[in-house]
Structures are given as C-alpha cells and as structure tokens.
Rosetta silent file (secondary structure, phi, psi, omega in degrees, C-alpha in Angstrom):
SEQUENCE: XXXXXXXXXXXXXXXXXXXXXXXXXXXXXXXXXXXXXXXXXXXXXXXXXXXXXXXXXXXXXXXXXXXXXXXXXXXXXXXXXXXXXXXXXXXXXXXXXXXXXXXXXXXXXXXXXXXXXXXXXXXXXXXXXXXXXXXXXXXXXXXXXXXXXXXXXXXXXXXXXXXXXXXXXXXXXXXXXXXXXXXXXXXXXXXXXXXXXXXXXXXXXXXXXXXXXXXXXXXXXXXXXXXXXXXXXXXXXXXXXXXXXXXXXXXXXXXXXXXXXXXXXXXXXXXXXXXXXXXXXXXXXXXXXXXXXXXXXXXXXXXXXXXXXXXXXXXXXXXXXXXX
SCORE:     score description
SCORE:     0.000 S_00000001
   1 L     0.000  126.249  172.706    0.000    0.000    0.000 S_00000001
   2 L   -62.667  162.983  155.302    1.377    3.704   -0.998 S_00000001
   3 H   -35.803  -72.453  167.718    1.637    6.215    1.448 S_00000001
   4 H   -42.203  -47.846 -158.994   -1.048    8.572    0.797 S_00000001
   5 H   -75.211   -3.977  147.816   -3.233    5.526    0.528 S_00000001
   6 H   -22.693  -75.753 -161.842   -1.781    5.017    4.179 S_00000001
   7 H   -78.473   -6.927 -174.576   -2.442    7.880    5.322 S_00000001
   8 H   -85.033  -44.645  173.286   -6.032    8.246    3.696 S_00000001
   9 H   -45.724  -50.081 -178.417   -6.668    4.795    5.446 S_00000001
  10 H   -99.990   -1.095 -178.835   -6.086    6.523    9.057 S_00000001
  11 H   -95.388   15.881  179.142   -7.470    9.531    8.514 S_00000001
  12 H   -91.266  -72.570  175.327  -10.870    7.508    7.600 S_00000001
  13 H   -39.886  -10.594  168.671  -10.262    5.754   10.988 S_00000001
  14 H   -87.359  -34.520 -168.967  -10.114    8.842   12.745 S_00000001
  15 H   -60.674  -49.253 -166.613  -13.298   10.102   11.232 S_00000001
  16 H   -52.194  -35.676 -160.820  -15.041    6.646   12.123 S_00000001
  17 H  -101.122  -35.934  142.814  -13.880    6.947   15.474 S_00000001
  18 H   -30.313  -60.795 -172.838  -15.063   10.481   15.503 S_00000001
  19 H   -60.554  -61.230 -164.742  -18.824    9.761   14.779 S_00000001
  20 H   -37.616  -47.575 -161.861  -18.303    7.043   17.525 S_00000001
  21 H   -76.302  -23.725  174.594  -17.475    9.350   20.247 S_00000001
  22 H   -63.070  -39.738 -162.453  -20.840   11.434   18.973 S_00000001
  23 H   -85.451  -15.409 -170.739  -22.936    8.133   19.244 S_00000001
  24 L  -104.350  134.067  166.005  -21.349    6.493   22.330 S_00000001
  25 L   171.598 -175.701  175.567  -21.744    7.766   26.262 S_00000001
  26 L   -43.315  -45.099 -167.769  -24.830    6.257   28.667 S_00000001
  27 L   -95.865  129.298  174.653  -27.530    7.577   25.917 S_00000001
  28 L   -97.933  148.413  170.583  -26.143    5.820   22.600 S_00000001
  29 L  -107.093   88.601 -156.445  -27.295    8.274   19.818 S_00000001
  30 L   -81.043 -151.381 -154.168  -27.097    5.967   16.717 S_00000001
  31 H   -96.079  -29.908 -174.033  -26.627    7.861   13.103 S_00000001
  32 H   -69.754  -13.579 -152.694  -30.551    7.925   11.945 S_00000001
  33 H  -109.896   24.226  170.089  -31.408    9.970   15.453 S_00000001
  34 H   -78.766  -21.356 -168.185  -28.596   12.173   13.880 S_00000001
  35 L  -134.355 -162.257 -173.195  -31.191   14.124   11.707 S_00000001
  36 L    24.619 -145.103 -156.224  -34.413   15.378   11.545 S_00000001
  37 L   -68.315  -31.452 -138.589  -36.874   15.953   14.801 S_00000001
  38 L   -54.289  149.986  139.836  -35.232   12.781   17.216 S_00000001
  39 L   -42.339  -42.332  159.266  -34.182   14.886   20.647 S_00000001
  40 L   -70.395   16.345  169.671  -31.237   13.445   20.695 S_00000001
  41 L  -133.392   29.759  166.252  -29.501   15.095   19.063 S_00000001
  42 L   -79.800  -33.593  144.558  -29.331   18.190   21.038 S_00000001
  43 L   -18.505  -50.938  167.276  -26.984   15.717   22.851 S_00000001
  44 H   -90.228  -21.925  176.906  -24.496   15.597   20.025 S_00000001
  45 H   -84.699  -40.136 -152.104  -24.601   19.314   19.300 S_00000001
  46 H  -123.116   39.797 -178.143  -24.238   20.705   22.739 S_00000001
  47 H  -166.434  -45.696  177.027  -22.216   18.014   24.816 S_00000001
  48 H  -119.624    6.944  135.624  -20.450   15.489   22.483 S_00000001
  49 H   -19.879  -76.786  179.580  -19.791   17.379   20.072 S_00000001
  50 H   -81.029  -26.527  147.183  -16.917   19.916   21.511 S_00000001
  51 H   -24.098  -65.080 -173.804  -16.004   16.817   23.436 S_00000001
  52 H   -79.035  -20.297  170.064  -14.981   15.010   20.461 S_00000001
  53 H   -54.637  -67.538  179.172  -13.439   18.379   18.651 S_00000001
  54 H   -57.278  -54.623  164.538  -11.423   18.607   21.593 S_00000001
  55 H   -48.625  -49.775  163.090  -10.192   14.931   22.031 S_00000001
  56 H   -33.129  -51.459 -164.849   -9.218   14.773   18.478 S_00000001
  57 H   -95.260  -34.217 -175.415   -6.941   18.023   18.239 S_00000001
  58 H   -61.170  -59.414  172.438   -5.416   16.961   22.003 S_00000001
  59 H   -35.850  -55.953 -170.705   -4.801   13.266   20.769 S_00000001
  60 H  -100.043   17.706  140.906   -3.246   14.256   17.956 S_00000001
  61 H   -41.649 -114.803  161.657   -1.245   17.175   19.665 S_00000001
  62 H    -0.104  -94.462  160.964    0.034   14.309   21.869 S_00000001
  63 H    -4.514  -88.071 -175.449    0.414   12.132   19.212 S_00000001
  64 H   -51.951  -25.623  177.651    2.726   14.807   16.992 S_00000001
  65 H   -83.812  -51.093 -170.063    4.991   15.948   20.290 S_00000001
  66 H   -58.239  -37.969 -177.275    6.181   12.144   20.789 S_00000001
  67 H   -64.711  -43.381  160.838    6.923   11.477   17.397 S_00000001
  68 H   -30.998  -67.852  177.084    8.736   14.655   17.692 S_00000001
  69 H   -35.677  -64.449 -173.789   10.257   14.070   21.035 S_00000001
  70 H   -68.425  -19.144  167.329   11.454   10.509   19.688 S_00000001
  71 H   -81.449  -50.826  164.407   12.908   11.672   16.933 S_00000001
  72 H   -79.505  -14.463  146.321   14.791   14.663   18.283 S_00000001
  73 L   -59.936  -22.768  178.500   15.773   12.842   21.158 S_00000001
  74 L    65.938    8.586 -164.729   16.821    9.897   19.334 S_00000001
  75 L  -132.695  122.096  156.582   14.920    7.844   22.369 S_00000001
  76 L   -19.436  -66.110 -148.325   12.322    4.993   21.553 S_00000001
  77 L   -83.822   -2.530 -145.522   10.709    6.045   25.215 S_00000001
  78 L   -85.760  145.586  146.832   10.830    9.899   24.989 S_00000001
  79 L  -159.829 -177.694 -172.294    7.112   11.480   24.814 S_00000001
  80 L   -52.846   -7.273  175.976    5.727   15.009   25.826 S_00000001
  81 L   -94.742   -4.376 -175.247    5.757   14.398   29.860 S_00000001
  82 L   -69.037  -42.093 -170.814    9.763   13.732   29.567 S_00000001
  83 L   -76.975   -0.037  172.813   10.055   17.642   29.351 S_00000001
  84 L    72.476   87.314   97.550    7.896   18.219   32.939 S_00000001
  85 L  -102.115    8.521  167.170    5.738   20.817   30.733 S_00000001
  86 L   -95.959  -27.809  173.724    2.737   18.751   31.363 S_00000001
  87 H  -105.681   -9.396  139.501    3.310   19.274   35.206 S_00000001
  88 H   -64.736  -30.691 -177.935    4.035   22.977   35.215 S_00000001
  89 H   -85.594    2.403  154.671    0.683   23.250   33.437 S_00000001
  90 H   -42.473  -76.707  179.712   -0.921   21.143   36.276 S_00000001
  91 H   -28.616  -70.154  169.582    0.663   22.873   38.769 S_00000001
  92 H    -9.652  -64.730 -151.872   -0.796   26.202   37.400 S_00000001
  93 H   -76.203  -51.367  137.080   -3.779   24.709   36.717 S_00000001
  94 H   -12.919  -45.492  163.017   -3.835   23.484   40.641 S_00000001
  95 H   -57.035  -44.624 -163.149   -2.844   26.549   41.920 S_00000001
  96 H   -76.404  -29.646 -174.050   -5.776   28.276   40.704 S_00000001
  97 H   -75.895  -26.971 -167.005   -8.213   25.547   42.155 S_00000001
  98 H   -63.563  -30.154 -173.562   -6.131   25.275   45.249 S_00000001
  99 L   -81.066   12.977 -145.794   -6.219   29.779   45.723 S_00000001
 100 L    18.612   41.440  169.355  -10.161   29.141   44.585 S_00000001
 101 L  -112.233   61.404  158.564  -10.652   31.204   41.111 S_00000001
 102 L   -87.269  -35.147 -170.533  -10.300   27.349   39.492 S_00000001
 103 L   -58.015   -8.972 -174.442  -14.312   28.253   38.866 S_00000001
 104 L  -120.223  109.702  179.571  -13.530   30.908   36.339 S_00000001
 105 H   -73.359  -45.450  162.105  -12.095   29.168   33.063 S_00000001
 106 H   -17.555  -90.747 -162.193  -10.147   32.528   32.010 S_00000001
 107 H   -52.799  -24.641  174.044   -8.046   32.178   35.244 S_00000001
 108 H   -65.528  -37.276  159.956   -7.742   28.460   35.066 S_00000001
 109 L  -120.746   67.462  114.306   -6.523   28.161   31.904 S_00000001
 110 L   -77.227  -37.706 -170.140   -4.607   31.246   32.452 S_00000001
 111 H   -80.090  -17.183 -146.188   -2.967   29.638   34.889 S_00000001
 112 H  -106.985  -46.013 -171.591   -2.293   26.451   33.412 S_00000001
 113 H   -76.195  -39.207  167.553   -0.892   28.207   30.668 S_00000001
 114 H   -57.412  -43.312 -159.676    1.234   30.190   33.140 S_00000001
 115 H   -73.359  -35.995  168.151    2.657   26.884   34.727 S_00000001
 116 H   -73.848  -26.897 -171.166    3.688   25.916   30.950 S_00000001
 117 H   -98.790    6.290  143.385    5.478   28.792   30.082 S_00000001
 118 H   -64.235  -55.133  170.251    7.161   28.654   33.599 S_00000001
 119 H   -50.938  -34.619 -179.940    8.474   25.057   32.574 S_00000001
 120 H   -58.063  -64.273  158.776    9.229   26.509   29.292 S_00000001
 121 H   -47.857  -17.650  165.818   11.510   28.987   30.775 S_00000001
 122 H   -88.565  -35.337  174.914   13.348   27.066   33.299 S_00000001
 123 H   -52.360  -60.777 -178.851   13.903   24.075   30.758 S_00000001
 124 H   -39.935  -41.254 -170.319   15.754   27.312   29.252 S_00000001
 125 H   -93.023   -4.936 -167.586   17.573   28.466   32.082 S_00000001
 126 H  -120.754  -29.697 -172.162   18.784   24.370   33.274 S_00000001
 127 H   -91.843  -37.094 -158.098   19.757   23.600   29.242 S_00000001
 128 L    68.696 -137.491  175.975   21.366   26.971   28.549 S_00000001
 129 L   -96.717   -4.008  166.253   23.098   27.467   25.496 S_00000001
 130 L   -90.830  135.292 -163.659   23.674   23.560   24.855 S_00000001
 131 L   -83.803   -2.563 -172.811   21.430   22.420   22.241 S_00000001
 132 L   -67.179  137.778  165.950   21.994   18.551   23.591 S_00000001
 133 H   -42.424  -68.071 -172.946   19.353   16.242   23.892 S_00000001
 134 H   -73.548    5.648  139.604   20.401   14.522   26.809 S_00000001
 135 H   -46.883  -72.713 -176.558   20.072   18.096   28.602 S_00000001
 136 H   -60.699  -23.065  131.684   17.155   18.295   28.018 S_00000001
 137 H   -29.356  -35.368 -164.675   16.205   15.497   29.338 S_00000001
 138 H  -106.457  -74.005  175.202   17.649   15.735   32.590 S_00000001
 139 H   -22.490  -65.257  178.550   16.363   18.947   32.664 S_00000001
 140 H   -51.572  -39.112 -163.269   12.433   17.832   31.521 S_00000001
 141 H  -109.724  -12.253  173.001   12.732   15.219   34.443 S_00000001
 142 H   -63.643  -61.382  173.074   14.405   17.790   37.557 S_00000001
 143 L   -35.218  -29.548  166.052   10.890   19.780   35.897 S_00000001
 144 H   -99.939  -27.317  175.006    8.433   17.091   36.194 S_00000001
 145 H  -101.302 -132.577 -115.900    9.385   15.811   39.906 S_00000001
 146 H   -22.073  -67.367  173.957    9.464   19.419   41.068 S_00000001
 147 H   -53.784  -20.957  158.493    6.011   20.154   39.297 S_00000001
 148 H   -78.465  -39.269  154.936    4.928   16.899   41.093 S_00000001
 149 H   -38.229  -61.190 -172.296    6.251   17.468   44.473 S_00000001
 150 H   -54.778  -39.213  177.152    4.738   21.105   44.375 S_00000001
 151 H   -66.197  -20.988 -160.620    1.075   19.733   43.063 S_00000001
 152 H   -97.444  -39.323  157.637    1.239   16.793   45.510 S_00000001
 153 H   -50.684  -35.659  162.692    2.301   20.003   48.517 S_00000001
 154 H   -69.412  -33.636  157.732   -0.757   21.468   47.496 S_00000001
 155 H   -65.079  -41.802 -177.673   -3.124   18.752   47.959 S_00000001
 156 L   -51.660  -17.881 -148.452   -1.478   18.207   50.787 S_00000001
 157 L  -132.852  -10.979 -179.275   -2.020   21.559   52.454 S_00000001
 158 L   -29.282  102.982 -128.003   -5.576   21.913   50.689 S_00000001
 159 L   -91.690  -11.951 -175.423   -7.831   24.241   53.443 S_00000001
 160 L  -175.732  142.036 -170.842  -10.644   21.745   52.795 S_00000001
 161 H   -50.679   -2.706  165.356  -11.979   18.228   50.971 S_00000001
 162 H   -43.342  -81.701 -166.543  -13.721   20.056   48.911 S_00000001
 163 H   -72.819  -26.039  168.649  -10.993   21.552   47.060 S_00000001
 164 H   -53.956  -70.558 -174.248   -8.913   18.072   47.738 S_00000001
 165 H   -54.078  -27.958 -176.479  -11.346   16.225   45.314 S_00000001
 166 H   -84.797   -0.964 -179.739  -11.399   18.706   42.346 S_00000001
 167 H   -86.641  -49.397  173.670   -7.803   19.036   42.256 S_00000001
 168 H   -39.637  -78.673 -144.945   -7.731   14.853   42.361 S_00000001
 169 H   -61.548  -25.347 -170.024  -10.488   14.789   39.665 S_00000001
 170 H  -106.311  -23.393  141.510   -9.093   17.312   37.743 S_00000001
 171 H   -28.509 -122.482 -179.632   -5.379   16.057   38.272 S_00000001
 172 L     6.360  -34.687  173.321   -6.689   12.525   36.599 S_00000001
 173 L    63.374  132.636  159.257   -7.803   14.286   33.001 S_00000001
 174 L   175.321  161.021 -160.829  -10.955   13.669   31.279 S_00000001
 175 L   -92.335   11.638 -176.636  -13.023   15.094   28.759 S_00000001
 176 L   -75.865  122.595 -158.203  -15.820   15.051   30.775 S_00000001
 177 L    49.130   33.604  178.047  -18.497   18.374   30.313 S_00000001
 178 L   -74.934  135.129 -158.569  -15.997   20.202   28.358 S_00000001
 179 L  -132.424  161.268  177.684  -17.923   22.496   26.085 S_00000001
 180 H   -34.057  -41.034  168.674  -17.365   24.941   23.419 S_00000001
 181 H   -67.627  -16.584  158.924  -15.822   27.415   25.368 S_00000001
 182 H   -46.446  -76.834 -167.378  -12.901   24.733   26.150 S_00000001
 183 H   -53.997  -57.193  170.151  -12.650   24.358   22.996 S_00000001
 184 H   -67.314   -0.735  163.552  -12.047   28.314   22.147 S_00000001
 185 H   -96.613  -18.465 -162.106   -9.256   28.648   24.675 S_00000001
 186 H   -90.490  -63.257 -159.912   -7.470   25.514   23.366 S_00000001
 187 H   -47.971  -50.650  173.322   -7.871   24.768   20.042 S_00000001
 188 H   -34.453  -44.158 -169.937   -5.483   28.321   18.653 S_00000001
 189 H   -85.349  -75.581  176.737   -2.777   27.253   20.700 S_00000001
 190 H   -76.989    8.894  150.090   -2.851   24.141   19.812 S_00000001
 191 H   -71.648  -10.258 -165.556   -3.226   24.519   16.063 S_00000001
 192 H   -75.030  -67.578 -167.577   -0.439   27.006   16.551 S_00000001
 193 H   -48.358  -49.634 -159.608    1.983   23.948   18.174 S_00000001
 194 H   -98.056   -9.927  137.421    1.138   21.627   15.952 S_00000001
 195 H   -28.255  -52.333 -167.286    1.846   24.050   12.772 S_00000001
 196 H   -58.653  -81.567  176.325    4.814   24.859   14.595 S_00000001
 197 H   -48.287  -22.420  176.067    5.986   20.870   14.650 S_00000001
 198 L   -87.186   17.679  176.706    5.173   19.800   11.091 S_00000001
 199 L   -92.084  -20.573  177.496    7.803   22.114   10.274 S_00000001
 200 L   -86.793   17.173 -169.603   10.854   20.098   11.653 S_00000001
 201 H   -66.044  -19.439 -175.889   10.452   16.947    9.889 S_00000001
 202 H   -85.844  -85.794  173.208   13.645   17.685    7.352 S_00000001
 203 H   -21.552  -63.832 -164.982   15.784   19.066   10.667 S_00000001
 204 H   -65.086  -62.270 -145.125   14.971   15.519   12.445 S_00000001
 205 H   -68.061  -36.150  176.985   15.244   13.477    9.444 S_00000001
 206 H   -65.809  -72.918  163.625   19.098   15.478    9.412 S_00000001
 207 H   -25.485  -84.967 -179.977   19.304   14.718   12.955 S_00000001
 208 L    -6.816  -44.212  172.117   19.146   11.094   12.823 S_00000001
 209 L   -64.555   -5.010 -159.828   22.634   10.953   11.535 S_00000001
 210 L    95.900  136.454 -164.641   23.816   12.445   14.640 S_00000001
 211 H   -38.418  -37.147  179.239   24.011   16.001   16.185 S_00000001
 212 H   -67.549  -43.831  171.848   27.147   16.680   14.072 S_00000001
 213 H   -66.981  -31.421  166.958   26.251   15.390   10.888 S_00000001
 214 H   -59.786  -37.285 -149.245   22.962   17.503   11.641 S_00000001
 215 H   -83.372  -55.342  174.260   25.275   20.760   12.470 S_00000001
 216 L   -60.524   14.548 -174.723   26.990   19.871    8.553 S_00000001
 217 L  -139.585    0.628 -176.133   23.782   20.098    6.611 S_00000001
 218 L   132.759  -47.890 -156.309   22.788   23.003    8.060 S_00000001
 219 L   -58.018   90.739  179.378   20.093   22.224   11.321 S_00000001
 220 L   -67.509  124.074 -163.475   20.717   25.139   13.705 S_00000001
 221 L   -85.583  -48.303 -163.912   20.385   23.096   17.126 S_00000001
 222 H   -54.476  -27.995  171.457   19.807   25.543   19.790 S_00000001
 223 H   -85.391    7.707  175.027   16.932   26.830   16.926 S_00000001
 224 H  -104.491  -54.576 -177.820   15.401   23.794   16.626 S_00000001
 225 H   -38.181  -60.560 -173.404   15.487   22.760   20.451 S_00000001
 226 H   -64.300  -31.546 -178.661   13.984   26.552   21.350 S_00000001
 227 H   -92.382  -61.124  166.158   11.166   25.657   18.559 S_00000001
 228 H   -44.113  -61.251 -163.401    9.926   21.881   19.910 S_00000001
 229 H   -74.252 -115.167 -168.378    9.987   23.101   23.507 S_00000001
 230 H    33.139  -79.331  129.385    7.778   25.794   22.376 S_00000001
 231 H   -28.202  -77.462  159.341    5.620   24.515   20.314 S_00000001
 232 H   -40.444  -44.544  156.140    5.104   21.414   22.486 S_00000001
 233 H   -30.136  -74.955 -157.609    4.462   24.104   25.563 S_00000001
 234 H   -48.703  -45.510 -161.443    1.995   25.595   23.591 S_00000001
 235 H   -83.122  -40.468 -160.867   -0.081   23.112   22.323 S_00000001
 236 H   -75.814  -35.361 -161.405    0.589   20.217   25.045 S_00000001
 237 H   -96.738   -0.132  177.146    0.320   22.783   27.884 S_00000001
 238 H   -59.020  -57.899 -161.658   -2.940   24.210   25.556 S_00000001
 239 H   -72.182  -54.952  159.067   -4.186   20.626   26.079 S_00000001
 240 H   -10.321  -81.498 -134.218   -3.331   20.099   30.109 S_00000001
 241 H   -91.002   18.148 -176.193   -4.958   23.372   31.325 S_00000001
 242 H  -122.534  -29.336 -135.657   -8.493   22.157   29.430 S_00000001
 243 H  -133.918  -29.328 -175.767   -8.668   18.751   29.979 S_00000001
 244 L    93.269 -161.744 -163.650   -5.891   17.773   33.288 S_00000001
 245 L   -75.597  169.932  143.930   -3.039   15.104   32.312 S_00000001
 246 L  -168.054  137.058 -174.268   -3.429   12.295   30.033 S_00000001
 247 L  -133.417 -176.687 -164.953   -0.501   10.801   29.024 S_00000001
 248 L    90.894  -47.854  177.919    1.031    7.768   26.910 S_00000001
 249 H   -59.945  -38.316  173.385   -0.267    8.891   23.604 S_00000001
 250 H   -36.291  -54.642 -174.290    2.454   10.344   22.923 S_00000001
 251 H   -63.376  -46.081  179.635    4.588    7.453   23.944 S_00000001
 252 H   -93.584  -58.938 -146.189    2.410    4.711   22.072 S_00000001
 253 H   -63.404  -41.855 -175.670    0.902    6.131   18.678 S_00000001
 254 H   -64.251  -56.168 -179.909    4.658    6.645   16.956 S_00000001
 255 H   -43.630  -53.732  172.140    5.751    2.649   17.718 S_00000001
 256 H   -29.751  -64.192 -167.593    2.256    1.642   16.436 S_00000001
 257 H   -62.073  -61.125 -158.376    2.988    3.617   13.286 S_00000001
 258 L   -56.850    3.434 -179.757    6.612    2.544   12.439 S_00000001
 259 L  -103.729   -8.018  -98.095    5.847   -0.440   11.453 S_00000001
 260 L  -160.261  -58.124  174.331    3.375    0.889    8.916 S_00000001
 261 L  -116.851   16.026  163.163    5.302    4.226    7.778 S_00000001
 262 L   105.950  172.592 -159.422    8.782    3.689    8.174 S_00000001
 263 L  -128.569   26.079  174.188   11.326    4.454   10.846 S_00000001
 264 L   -85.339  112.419 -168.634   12.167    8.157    8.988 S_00000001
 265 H   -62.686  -29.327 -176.318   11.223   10.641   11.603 S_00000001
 266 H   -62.206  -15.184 -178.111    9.185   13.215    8.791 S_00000001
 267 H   -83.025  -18.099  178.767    7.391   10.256    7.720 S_00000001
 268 H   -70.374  -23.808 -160.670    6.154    9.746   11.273 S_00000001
 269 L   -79.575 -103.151  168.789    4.885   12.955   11.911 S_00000001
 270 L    19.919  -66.165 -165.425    1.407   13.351    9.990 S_00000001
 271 L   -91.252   19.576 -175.614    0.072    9.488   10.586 S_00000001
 272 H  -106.227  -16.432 -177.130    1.538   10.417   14.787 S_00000001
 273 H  -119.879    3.050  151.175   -1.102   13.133   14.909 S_00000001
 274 H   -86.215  -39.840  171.582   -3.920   11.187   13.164 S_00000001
 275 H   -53.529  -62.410  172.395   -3.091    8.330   15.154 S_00000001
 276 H   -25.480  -68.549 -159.473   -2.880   10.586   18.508 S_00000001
 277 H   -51.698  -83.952 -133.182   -6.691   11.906   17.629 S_00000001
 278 H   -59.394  -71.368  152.595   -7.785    8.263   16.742 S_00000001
 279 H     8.082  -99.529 -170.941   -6.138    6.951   20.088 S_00000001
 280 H   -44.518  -31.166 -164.161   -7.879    9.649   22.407 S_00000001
 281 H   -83.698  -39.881  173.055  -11.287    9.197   20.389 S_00000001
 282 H   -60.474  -40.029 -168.416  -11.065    5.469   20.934 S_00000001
 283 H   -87.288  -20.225  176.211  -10.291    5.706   24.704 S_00000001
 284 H   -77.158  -23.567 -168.269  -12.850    8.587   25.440 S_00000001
 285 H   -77.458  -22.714 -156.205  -15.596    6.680   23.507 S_00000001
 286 H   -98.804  -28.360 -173.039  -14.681    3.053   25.512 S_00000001
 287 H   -70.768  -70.010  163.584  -14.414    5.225   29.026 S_00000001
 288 H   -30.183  -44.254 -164.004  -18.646    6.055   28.413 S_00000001
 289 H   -83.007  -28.922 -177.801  -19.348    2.710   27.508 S_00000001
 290 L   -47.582  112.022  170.991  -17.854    1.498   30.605 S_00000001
 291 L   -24.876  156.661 -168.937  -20.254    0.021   33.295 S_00000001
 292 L   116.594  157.036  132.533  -20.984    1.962   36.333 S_00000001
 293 L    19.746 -105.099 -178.385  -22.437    5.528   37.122 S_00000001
 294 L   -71.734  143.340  176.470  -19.103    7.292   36.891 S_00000001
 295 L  -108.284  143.206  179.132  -17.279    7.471   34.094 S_00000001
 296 L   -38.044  104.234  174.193  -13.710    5.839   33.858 S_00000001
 297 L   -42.584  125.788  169.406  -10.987    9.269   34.382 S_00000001
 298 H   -50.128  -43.553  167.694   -9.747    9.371   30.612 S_00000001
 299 H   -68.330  -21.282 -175.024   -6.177    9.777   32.002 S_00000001
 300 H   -81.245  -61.016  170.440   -6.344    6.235   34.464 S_00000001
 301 H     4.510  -86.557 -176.869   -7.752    5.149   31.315 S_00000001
 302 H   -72.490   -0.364  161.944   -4.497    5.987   29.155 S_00000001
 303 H   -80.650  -48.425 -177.021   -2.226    4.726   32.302 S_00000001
 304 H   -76.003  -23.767  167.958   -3.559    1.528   32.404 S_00000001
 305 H   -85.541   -0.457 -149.769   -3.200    1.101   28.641 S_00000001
 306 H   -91.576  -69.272 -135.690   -0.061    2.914   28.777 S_00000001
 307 H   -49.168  -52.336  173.439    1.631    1.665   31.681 S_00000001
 308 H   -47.829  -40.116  167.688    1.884   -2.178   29.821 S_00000001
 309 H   -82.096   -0.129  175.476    2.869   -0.974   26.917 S_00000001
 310 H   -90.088  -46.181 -168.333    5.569    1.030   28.285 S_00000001
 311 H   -63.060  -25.795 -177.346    7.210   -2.015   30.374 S_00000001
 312 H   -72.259  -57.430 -174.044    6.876   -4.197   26.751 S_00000001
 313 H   -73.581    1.200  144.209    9.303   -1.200   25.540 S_00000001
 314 L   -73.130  -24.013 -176.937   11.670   -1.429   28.623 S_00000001
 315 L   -85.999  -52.979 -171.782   11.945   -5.419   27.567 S_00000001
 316 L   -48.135  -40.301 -174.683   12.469   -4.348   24.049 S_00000001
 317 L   -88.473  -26.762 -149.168   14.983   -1.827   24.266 S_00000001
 318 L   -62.606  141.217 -172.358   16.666   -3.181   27.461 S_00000001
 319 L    78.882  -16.350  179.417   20.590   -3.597   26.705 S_00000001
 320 L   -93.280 -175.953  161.705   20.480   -1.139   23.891 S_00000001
 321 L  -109.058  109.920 -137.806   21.537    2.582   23.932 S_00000001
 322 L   -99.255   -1.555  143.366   18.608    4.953   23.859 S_00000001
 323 L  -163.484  157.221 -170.352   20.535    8.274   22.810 S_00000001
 324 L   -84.199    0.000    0.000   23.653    9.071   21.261 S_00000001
C-alpha cells in the first residue's frame, strides 16, 4: 500500500472513530437519530460534540509531540511528559483551584498556561546554550518531579476536601463536560503547536545521523530545540490546562505507526497526529461505555493502557543505547 493511501486509510479511521465518540456515552445516539426531529440530538450538538473536537486536536497534539520528542531525542521512550511541561501546566492549573478562582475558566486556563510557560523557561535556564538532547532530558525530568512534588504540597495543604477532590479529579484528566468554550481557549494554541511541529520533519530526518552530521547540513540546534519546547508548551500545555493530564499517547501512537510508515522521523509525523486523535477518540468513547455511574478518568484510562505498553518497551529496548 502507498503512502497517501496510508495515510487516507487513518485519517478515515479517525473520522469513524469520531462519529463514535458522537454516538457512544450512557444515551447511545445511533446515526438515523442524527437528523431530523429525534431529541437526541441536542446531545451531540451541545455536549459530544466539543467533546470530540477537543479529544481529536489533544490526541493528535500528543500524538505529533512524541513522534517529535522521539525523533529529536533519538529515544524509543521519549514522549511530551519527559520535558515536565505537562506538570508545570498542572501545577498552574492546581494553583488556581487550590487559591479558589479554578471556577472561572479565564483564570484556570490562564494559569495552566502560566505553569507551561514557567516550565518553558526554566527548561531554558537548566539547558542553557547547549542544544543537547540529553540536557534536556535531565532537565524535563528535575521539571516534572518538582512540578509533582509542588502539586502533591498542594493537595497536601488543601484548606478543605472540597478543594482536595477537584484538584484529584481534575489532576486525573478527562473530557468530561468540556464544552465549546474549552474548545475556544485551546484549540489556537494548539493549532499554533502543531503548525509549529510539522515544520521540523527535514531538521529531524538530518538529525538522525547524529548532532554533528545535523550541524553539517545546516540544522541550527539551539533553533530547533527553542522551537519543539515551544511549540510542544503551547499546544501540550494548551491541552493540560483544558482537559488535566493524560498521558502515553504520545509514547504509544509513533511505535504503532513505524511499522506501517517507516522508521524516517518526517514520515512519522502526519500518521503520529492522526493516530494521537484516533487513540484519544477510541479511549474517550470506551471510558462512556464502561459500566458503572461514573465514568472511567480518561487519564487512568491511558495509564492503564499505557503503563503495559511502556514495560513491553523497557523489555524491548533493554541492553540497547537509547541516545547518542
């Protein structure tokens, strides 16, 4: 099969898995109660609707930072929580429920938004002027257990259980009653991000040979580094401050793909942010269907698929070296 007819292939499956997430939750909505008079379908315009808008461009957000990540990183495991800019926008996003203005969506995902471009900036200030990967790394992970210490001080210190559970609840991620207005703080930034990222697919593809051989063709590092952490901020910390964590996609959708498009990072990039959407669309649609109440947190959700499939890629990789 060519490419395009690849890539035409998942971007049907994304659609498919689109409709699903309109038709699936407690009320199933099937496709005929889609038209005309049926009631139900005030249901799909004004609830799963920006739901599924919103899973879609986060999934494949997600998606589009890992293949990134793994590609400019050079490491099989890397995905968008290695840089800690998913846990400054927690924190943020924490802060505001913990100081109580989390009820006002401005300040919340103002805040959220603050806590990413405070990771952005410190990633800056702990890498410097070296453009190396395995900075940044080290860096991304001082940045992620500090933003988890501080969010885990704040629950700790919470004035009342109130304010305990929505930081838990919202700390967990899911797509649960997110609405249009969600959608109009998020979506710019992360169309921005992910705009941003289909631009480095030649730079990575350069990369690959190694940082040097990248330096001889051209690839300005420190201007590529300063544009993924960026770009990822925006959109990933876009995604965070709407929705709480949900992690893994990142991590899983490029190995899925590679066997499919090739182990070339530019070729990854595209089917990594159709897959991402298709991913998140699949797991928010199967989290509704689940028995119960309550609906399964989208993020335990993506841990528990995640978590297995990360330990299969600690067996795989184990004994090799996961960056140059």
């Amino acid at each position: 099969m060519s490419r395009p007819a690849k890539l035409l292939s998942l971007a049907a499956l994304m659609v498919v898995l689109f409709a699903l997430s309109l038709m699936a939750g407690k009320v199933w909505v099937p496709f005929d109660a889609w038209f005309g008079t049926d009631p139900r379908w005030w249901i799909i315009l004004e609830l799963r609707l920006p739901r599924a808008i919103l899973g879609a461009a986060i999934g494949g957000m997600l998606g589009l930072s890992g293949a990134v990540l793994q590609g400019y990183m050079r490491n099989p495991l890397a995905d968008p929580g290695v840089l800690g800019i998913s846990s400054g926008a927690a924190f943020g996003a924490v802060a505001a429920i913990f100081f109580g203005v989390g009820g006002s969506l401005l300040l919340l995902f103002g805040s959220a938004m603050a806590g990413a471009a405070g990771a952005i900036l410190l990633l800056g200030i702990f890498v410097g002027r070296s453009a190396s990967a395995v900075s940044l790394i080290l860096a991304g992970t001082i940045l992620a257990s500090l933003g988890g210490a501080l969010t885990a001080f704040l629950i700790s210190i919470s004035p009342n259980p109130f304010a305990t559970s929505e930081i838990v609840t919202w700390i967990m991620g899911a797509l649960t009653d997110r609405g249009y207005r969600e959608a109009a703080y998020a979506l710019p930034c992360i169309a921005i991000g992910m705009a941003l990222l289909l631009t480095t697919g030649r730079a990575l593809d350069a990369l690959a040979l190694g940082e040097e051989s990248a330096r001889s063709l051209g690839v300005p590092m420190g201007g590529l580094q300063a544009l993924i952490v960026g770009a990822v901020g925006l959109g990933v910390g876009a995604g965070v401050a709407v929705t709480g964590v949900v992690g893994f996609v990142g991590l899983i959708v490029p190995h899925l793909l590679r066997p499919w498009f090739g182990e070339r990072p530019s070729a990854l990039l595209l089917p990594s942010l159709l897959g991402g959407a298709a991913l998140l669309l699949a797991a928010d649609s199967l989290v509704r269907l689940a028995p119960g109440a309550n609906e399964v947190k989208l993020g335990v959700a993506m841990a528990m698929i995640g978590a297995p499939f990360f330990f299969w890629l600690l067996l795989k990789y184990r004994g090799r070296i996961l960056w140059n």
